[in-house]
MARNU-46551 format. One record per residue: residue in three letters; x, y, z of N, C-alpha, C, O in turn; residue number from 1. Coordinates in steps of 0.2 Angstrom, whole numbers, always signed. Layout:
ALA | X | Y | Z | X | Y | Z | X | Y | Z | X | Y | Z | NUM .
...
//
This chain:
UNK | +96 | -5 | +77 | +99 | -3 | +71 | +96 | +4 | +69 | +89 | +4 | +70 | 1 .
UNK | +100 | +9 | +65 | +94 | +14 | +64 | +94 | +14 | +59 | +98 | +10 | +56 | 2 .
UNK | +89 | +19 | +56 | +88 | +17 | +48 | +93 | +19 | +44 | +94 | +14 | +40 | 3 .
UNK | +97 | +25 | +44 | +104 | +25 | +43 | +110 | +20 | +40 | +114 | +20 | +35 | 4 .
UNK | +108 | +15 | +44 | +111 | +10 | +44 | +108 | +3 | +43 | +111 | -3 | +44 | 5 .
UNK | +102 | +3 | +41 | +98 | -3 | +37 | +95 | +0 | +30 | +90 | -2 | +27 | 6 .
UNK | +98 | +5 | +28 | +98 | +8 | +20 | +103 | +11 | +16 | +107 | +14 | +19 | 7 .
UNK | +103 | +10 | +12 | +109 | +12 | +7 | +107 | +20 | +5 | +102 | +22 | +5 | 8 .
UNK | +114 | +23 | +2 | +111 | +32 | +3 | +106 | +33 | -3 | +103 | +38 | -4 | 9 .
UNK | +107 | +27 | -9 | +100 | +29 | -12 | +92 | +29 | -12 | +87 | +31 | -15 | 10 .
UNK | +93 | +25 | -7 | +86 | +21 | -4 | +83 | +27 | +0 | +78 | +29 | +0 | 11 .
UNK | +90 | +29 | +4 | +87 | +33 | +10 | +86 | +41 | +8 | +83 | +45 | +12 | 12 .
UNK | +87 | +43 | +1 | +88 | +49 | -6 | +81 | +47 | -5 | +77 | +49 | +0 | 13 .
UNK | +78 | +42 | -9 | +72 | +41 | -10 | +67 | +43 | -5 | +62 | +48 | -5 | 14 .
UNK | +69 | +38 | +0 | +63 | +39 | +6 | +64 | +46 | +10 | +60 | +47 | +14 | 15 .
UNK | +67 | +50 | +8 | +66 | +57 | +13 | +63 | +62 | +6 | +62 | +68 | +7 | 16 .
UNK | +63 | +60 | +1 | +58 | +64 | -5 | +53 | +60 | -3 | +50 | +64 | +1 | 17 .
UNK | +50 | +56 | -4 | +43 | +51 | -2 | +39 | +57 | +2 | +34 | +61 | +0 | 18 .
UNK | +44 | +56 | +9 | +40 | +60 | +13 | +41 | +67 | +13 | +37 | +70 | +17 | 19 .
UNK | +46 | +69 | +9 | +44 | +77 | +8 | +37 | +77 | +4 | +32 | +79 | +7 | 20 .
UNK | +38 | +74 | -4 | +32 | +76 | -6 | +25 | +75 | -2 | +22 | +80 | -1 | 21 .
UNK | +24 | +70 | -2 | +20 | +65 | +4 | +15 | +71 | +9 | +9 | +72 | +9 | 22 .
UNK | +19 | +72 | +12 | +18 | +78 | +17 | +18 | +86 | +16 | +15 | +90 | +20 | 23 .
UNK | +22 | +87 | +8 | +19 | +95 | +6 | +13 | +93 | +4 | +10 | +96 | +8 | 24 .
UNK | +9 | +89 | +0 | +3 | +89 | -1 | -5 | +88 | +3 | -11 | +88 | +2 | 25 .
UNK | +0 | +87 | +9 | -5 | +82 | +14 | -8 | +88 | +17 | -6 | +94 | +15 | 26 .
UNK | -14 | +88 | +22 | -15 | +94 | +24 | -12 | +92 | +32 | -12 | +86 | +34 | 27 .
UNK | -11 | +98 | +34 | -8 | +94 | +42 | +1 | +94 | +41 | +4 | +95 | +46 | 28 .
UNK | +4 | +92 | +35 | +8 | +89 | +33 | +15 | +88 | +36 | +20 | +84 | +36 | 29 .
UNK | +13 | +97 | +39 | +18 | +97 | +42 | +19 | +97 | +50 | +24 | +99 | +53 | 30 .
UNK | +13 | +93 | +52 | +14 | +93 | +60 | +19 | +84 | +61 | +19 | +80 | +56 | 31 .
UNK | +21 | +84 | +67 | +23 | +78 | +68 | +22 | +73 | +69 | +26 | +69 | +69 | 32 .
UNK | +15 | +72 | +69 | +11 | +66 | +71 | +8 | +63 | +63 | +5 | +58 | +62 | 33 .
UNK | +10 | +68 | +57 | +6 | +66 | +54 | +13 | +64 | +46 | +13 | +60 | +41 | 34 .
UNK | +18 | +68 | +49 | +25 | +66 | +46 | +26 | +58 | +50 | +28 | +53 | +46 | 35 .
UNK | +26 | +57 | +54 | +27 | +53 | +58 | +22 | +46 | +56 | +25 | +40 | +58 | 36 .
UNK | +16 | +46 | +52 | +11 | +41 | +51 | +15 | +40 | +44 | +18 | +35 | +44 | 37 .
UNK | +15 | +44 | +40 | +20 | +44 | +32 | +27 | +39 | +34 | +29 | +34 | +31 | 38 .
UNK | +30 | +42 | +38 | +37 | +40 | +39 | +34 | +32 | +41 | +36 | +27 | +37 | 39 .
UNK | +32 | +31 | +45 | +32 | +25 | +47 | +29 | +20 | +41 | +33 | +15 | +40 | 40 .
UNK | +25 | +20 | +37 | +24 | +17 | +30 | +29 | +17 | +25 | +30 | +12 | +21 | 41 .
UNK | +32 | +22 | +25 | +38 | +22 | +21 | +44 | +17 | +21 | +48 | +14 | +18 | 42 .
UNK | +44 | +19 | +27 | +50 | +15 | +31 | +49 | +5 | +31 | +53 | +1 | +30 | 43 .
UNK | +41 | +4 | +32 | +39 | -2 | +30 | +40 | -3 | +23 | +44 | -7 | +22 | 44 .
UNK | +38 | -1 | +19 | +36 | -1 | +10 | +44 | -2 | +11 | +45 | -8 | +11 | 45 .
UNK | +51 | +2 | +12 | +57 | -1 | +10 | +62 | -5 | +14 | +68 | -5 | +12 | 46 .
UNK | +59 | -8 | +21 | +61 | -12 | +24 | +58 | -20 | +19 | +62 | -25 | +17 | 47 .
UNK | +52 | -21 | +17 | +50 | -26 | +13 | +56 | -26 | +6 | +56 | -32 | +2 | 48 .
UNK | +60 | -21 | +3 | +63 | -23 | -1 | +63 | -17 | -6 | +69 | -15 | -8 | 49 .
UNK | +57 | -14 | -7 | +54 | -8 | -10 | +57 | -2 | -10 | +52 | +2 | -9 | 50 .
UNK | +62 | +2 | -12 | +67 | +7 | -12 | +65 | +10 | -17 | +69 | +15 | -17 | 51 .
UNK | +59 | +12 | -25 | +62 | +16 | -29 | +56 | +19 | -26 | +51 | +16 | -23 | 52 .
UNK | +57 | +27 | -26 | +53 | +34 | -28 | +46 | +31 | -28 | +42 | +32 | -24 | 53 .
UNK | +44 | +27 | -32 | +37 | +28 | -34 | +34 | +24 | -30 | +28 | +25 | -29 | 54 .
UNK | +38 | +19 | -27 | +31 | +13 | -21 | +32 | +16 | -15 | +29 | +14 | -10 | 55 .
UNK | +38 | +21 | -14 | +37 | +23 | -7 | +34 | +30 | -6 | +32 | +32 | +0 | 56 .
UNK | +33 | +33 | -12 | +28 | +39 | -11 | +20 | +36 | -10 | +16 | +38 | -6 | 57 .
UNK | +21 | +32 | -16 | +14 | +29 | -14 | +14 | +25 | -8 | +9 | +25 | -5 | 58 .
UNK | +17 | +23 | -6 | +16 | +19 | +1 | +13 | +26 | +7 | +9 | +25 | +12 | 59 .
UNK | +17 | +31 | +6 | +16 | +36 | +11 | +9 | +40 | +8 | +7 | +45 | +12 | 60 .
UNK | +8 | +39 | +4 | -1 | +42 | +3 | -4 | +38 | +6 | -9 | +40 | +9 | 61 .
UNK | -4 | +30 | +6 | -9 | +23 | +8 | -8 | +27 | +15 | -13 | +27 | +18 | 62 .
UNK | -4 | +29 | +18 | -3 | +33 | +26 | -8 | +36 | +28 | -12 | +35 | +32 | 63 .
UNK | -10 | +41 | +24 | -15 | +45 | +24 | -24 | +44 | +22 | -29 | +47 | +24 | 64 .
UNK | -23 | +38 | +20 | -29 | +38 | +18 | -35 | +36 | +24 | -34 | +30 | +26 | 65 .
UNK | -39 | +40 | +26 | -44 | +37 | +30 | -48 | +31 | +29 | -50 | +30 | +23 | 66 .
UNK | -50 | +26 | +34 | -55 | +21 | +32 | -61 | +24 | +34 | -63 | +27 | +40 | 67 .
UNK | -64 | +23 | +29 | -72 | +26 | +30 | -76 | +20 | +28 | -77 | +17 | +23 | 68 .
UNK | -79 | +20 | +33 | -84 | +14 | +31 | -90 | +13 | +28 | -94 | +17 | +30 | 69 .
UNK | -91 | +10 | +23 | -95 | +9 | +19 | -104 | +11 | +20 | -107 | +6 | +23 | 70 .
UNK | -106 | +16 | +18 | -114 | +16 | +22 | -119 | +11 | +21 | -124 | +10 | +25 | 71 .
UNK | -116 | +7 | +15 | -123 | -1 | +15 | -121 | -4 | +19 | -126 | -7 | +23 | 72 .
UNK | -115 | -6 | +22 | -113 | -11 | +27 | -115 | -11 | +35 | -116 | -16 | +39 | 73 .
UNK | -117 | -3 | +36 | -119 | -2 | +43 | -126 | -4 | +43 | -130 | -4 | +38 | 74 .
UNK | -127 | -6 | +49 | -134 | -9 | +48 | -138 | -4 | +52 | -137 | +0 | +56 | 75 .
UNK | -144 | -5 | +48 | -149 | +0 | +49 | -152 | +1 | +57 | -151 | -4 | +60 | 76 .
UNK | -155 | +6 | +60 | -158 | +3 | +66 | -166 | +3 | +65 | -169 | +6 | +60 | 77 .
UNK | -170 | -1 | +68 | -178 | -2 | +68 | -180 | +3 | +74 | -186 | +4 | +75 | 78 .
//
């Protein structure tokens, strides 16, 4: 099934603003691989249910965000 056809055209109005915005601020934003990590968040954030503008923008920024691991956590060496 393609997305087209598991969304309603407001939903899917939504989610292609998400990742417009999502992606004009992103650095990179506009290569494919990093449209492509956005979209795929988004598309989860409103397959769970999630269609308005704001939980799916912010779902496509949680895309971007690196984990960086905490410096007290790594253990030290002797």
């Amino acid at each position: 099934m393609s997305i087209e056809e598991s969304f309603d055209s407001p939903a899917l109005a939504n989610m292609n603003i998400a990742l417009d915005r999502v992606c004009a601020r992103a650095a990179g934003g506009q290569e494919h691989s990093v449209r492509k990590r956005v979209a795929k968040q988004i598309i989860k954030c409103a397959r769970s249910g999630r269609t308005a503008l704001v939980g799916l923008t912010a779902a496509g920024r949680r895309a971007l965000i690196e984990i960086v691991p905490n410096p007290n956590s790594l253990q030290r060496e002797t």
